[in-house]
C-alpha positions in Angstrom: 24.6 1.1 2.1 23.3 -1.0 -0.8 20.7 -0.9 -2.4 18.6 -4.4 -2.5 15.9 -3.2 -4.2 14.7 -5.9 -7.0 14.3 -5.4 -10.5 10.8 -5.3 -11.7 11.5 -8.5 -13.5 13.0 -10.0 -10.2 9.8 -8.2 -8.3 7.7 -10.2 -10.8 9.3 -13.7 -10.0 9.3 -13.4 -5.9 5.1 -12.6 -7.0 4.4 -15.1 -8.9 6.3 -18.0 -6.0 4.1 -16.4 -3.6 0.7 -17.2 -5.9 2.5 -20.1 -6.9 3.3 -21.7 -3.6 1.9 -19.9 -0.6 -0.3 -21.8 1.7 -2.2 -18.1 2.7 -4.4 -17.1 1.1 -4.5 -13.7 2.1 -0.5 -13.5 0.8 -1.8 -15.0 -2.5 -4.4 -12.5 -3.0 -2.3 -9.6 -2.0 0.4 -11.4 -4.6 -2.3 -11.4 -7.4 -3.0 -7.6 -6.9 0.2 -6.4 -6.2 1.3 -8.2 -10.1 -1.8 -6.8 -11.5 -0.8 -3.4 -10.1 2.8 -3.1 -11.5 2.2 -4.6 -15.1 
């Protein structure tokens, strides 16, 4: 099996197009906290 697993770069892009473009908010927030969390 492969592993799909993004990079933490690539983990950091797919965050910031959910805060950028999300129409949830609670994806947005989760988004926000999750990018706060890993930096």
């Amino acid at each position: 099996m492969a592993d799909i697993t993004p990079s933490k770069r690539g983990y950091k892009r797919i965050l910031n197009v959910i805060i950028n473009h999300s129409t949830n908010d609670d994806d947005r927030a989760w988004a926000e906290a999750e990018l706060e969390r890993i930096e």
